[in-house]
N, C-alpha and C positions, 0 to 999 in steps of 0.2 A: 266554635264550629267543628262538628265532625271531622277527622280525616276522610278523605274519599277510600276506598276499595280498591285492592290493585285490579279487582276487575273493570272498574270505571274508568280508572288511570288506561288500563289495557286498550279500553275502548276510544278512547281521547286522543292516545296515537296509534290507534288503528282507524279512527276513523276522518281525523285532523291531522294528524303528522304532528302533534304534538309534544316535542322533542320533551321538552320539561317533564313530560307526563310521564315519559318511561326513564326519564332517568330518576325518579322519586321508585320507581321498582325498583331500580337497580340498586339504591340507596338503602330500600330496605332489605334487601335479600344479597346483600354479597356475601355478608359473613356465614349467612346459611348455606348458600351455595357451594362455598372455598372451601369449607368444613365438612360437606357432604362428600368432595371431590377429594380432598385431603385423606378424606377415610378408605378411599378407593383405590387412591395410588400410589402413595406414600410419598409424594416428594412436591415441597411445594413451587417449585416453577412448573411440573407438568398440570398439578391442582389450579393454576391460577390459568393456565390455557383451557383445561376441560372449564372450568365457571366462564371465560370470555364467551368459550363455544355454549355453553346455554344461554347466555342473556342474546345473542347473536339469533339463535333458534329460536327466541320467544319473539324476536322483533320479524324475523322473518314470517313467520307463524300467526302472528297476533291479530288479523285478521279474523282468520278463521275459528284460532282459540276462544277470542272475546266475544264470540256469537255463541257460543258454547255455557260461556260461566251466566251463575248467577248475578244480580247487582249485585252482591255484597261477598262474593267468593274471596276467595286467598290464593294467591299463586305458589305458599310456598311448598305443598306436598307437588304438584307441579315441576316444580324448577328441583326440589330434591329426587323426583324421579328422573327427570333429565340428566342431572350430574351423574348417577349412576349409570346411567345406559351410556353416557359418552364417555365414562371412565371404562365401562368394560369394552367397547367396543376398540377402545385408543388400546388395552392392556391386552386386547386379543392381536392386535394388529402390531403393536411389540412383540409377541411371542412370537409369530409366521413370521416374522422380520428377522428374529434372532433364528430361527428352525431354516430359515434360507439360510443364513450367514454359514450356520455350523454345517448345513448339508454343502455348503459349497466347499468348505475348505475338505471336508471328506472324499469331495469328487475329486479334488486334486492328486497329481500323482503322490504315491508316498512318499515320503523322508528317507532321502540315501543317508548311509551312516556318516557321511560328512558335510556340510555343507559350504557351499563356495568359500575359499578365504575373501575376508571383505576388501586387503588391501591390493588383492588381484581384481578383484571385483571393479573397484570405486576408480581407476585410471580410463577405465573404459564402459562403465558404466551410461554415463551421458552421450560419448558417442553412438553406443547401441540404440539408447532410446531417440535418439533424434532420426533412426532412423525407421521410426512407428510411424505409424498417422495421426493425425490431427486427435482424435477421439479418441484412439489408444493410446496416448500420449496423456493428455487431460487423463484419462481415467487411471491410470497408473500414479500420476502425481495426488491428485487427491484422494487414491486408496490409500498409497502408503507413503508420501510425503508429506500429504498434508492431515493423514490419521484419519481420515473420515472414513466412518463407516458406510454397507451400500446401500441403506436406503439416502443419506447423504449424499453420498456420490451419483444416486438415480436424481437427485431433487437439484442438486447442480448443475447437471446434462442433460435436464428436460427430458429422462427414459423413467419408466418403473425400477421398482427395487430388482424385478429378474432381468429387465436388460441390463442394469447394472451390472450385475453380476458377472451375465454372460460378457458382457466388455472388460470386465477387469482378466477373467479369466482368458480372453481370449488375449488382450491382449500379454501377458504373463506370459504365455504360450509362446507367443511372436517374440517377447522378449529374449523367453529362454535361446531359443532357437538362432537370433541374431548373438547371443553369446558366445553358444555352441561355435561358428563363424570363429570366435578371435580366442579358442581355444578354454573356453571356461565351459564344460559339463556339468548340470544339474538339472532340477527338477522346477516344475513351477512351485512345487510348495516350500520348498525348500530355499527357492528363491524368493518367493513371498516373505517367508520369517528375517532372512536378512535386509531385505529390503526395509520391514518393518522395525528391525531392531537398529539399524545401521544409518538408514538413507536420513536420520534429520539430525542436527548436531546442535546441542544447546548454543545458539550465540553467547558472544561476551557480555558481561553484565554492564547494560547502560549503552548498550549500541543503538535499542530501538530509540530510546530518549534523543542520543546524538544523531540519528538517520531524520528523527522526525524535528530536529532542531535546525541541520540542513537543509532539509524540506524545504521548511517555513523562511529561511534565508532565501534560497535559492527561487522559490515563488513568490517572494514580495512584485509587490505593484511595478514598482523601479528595479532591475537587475543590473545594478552597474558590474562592468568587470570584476570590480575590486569585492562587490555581495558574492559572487559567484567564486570566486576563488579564496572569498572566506568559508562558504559554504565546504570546496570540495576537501579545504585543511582540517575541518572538523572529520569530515565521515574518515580522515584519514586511520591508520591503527598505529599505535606510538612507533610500531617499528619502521613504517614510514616515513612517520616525521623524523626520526632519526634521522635515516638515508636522503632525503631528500629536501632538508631543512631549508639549507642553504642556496638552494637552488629555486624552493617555495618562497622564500623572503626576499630573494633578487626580480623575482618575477608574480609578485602576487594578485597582480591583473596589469591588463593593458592600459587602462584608466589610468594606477596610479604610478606606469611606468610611464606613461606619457607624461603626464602631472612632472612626475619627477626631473624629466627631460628637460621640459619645456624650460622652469625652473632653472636649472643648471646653466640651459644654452645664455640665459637672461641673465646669468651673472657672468659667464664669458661673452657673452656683449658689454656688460656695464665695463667690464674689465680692460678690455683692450678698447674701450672710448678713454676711459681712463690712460692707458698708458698710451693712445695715441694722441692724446691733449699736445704732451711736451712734444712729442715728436712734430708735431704740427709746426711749433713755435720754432721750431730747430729749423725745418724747413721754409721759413718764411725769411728766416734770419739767413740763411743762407744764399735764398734767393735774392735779399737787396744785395747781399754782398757783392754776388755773382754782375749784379748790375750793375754795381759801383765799380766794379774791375771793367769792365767791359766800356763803360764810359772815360775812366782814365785810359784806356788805352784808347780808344776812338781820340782823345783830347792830344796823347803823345804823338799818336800818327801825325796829326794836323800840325804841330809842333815842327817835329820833324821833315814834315812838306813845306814849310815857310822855312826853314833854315839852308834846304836845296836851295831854293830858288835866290 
């Protein structure tokens, strides 16, 4: 039997919803597609988004397309014209993206021949920014703490690539300005570069594994004291546990200080049951004594009243 036509197929979920039918397209045209797109852009993660983006357009589209084809058409000059128009459209739209970037850092003030020392910088650095707004605050942390670029930074913030911009910039401005305040003079661009070279510090190697090992203690189903303070000894850093070993090991949750309490009080019960046994026996022995004395002398009394009389 024939294969069908990808304009048939076209037709079958354009006109049934025919999910099988267009994924038999997509089966046969991906590596045409990836390949047209790969030729366009040069890198294959953005090649394998431009091919999503055409099979996306042919489904959106297929309608109207599959009124169009012959029965026996081919989609693949089709779909190789598409990877090319969304490959140049994506590489146009990278270019005004970079042509913003580079005009923004131009608009900034120039580079004083020095720029801020970062260890005068970094003590008061945090306190300045906390006192930004909500949205100059985010936008300053994911320009240059978190290295995102600003069409990044628009797509985080729910603005375009030029509010972006204008946010970072402005706030930069504010920044400088609340500097200016605790005695630190410079520029925003100038403060941009150290921000960008200074503000992220490579963690220690194996923190993220230990932070997300804690995690995963710390959110179990059951968090007994004892999970949680095993947790908080891990995130610790050795110089910690150093200092405060002994003081972690006395107290490493309430659980198993109670546990251990409980424990203890339970052997100074058994214990003094124990050594109140004899003493028990002492005191009984003593007590007949007591009433053996107390009956001889009731008996001498009586003695003694018959020998008056």
């Amino acid at each position: 039997m024939q294969p069908k036509s990808d304009a048939q197929l076209l037709r079958e979920y354009a006109q049934h919803g025919a999910e099988p039918a267009f994924a038999e397209i997509v089966a046969r045209h991906t590596n045409l597609v990836y390949s047209a797109a790969l030729r366009q852009v040069d890198a294959p993660d953005i090649a394998t988004e431009v091919a999503q983006s055409v099979f996306v357009s042919l489904a959106r589209g297929a309608r109207s397309l599959s009124q169009k084809l012959a029965e026996s058409a081919c989609l693949a000059g089709w779909l190789c014209r598409s990877a090319r128009n969304i490959s140049l459209n994506l590489r146009r739209d990278e270019f005004r993206r970079h042509s913003r970037e580079r005009q923004a850092m131009e608009n900034l003030d120039s580079i004083p021949d020095a720029t801020p020392d970062w260890e005068r910088l970094r003590p008061v650095l945090d306190e300045a920014m906390a006192e930004l707004s909500e949205p100059d605050y985010d936008a300053l942390v994911l320009r240059f703490f978190n290295n995102q670029d600003l069409r990044s930074v628009g797509s985080a913030l729910g603005v375009s690539d030029d509010a972006a911009q204008k946010r970072v910039s402005r706030a930069l401005d504010r920044l400088r300005d609340l500097l200016s305040q605790r005695g630190i003079k410079t520029s925003a661009a100038a403060l941009s570069i150290i921000l960008t070279v200074n503000a992220v510090q490579a963690a220690p190697v194996g923190l993220a594994a230990t932070i997300s090992t804690a995690a995963v203690l710390a959110g179990g189903a059951v968090q007994t004291s004892t999970t949680i303070a095993a947790a908080k000894a891990i995130a610790m850093t050795m110089m910690q546990k150093a200092i405060i070993g002994a003081t972690l090991l006395a107290a490493a949750g309430t659980g198993l200080y109670q546990a251990h309490q409980a424990s203890t009080w339970r052997t100074q019960v058994h214990t003094l049951q124990q050594q109140q046994a004899p003493l028990a026996g002492q005191i009984g022995q003593l007590t007949r004594e007591r009433d053996d004395a107390k009956m001889q002398q009731a008996t001498l009394q009586q003695e003694n009243e018959q020998l008056r009389r």
